[in-house]
N, C-alpha and C positions, 0 to 999 in steps of 0.2 A: 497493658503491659508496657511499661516503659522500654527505651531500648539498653537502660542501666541493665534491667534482667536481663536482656536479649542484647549479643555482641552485635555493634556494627556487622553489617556483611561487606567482604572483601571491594575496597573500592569506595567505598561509601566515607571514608576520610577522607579520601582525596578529591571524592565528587561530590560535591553540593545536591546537584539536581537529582543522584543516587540514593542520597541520605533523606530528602526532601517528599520522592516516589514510596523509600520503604519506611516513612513516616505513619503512615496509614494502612492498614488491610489487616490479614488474616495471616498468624504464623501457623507451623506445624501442631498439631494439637485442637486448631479451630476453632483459637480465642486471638478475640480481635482486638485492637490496638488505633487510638488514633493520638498522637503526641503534641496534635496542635487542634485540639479541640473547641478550644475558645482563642482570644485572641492574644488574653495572658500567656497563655499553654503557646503559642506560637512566638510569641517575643522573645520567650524563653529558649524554645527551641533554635531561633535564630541567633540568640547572645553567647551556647555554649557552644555556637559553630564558628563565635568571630565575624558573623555575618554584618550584626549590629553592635552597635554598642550600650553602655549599661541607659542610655537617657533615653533612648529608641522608646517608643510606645506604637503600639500596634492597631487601629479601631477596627471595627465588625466592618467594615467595607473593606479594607485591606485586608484582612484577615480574611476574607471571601476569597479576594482574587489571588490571593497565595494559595489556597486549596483548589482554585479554580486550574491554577497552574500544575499543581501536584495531580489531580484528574488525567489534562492534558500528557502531563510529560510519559503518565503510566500506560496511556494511548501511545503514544509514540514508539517506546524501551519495548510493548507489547507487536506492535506492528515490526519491531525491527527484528525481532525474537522471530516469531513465528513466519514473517518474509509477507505476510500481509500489506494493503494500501493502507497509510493512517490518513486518518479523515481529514480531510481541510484544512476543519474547525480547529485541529487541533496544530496542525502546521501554523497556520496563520497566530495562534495564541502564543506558540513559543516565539514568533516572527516580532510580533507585535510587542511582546515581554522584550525582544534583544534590545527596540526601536523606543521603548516608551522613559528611557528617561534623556532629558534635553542633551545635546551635542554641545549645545551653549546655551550661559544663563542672560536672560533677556536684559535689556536697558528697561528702566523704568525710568520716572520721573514723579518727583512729588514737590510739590512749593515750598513746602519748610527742609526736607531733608537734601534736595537737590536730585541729580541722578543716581542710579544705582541697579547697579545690577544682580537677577534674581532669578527663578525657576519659576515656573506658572503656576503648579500646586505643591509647595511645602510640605501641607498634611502630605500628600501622598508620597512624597519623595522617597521616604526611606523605604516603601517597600515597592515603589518602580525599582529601585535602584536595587535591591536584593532578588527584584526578580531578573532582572536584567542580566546580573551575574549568574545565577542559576540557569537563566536561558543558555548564555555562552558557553555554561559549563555543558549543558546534555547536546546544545547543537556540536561542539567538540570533540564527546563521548560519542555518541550516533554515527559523526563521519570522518570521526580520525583511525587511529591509529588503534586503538582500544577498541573500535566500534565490532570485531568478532569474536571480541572477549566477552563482553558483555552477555550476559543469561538469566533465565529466571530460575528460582528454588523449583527442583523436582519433587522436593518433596509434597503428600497430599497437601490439598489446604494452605500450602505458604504460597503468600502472593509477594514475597522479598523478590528485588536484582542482585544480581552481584557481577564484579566483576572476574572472570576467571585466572584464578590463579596460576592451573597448569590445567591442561587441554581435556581431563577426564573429572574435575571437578564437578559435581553436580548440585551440590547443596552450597545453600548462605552461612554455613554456620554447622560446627560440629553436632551440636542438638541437632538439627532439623537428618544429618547422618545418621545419626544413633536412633532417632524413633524410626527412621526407614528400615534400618537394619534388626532392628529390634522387630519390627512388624513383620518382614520377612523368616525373621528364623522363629516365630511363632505361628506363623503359617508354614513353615516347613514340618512341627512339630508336630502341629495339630492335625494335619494332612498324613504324614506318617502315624499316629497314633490310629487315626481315621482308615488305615489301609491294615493294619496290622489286627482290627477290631471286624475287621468285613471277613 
């Protein structure tokens, strides 16, 4: 399910690393979704976020450690939810995302072109540097200002964040509302019909 069918959840505009976590999983209903499937599927997802631009190209090893990060960051928004320890592994992976693209680009030297200055890996540049920004953006969300706003869908089966809008908020999205409530006043029915038949 694309997230064309399914609205962004609250938050997820304005947060990279939000939009990046509810990329992948399970919404209400118990059909699954992954929106960077392949590495096209992922370039894609990165160019209608402005992340990259249209020349960007994405290979199966980047395209790995983007998903690697999307893993990590749902450990973390998970640990931060439920007041849980998150793992290390996964501290360290956002750490090492904020740290992996260069601070400056190195001096080289070549006999015909002269000096010049450049980055150590090209190929991977463009997606150090989108994960870099993503990292910034969930280390930000986690320990600022937003960070008790931040929730997970109540609803069964949705594995969406969002951020909360107003403080009684419980669902990503009016759909994943309306199936809770719908399940609810179907078991109220069925429970009353149930009581009225004994």
């Amino acid at each position: 399910m694309s997230e064309s069918l399914l609205a962004a959840a609250p938050g997820a505009q304005d947060h990279p690393s939000l939009a990046l976590v509810n990329s992948a999983g399970d919404v209400a209903g118990g059909r699954g979704h992954d929106e960077m499937s392949t590495p096209r599927a992922a370039t894609a997802w990165l160019m209608a976020r402005d992340l990259v631009g249209p020349e960007a190209v994405l290979h199966e090893q980047c395209h790995g450690r983007l998903v690697a990060l999307r893993s990590d960051l749902r450990e973390l928004f998970t640990a931060h939810i439920t007041g849980d320890v998150p793992s290390t592994s996964s501290v360290h992976a956002l750490n090492s995302a904020l740290t992996c693209v260069p601070g400056a680009l190195l001096l080289r030297f070549d006999p015909q072109a002269g000096f010049s200055r450049r980055a150590d890996h090209p190929v991977t540049q463009v997606v150090e540097h989108v994960m870099a920004l993503i990292a910034d953006d969930a280390a930000s969300l986690l320990s600022g200002e937003q960070a008790s706003q931040l929730a997970s869908c109540e609803a069964d089966s949705c594995r969406r964040f969002f951020v909360r809008t107003h403080a009684r908020r419980q669902w990503c999205s009016t759909r994943c509302g309306d199936r809770v409530r719908a399940a609810r006043a179907y078991s109220r029915r069925r429970s009353g019909s149930s009581a009225q038949t004994v």
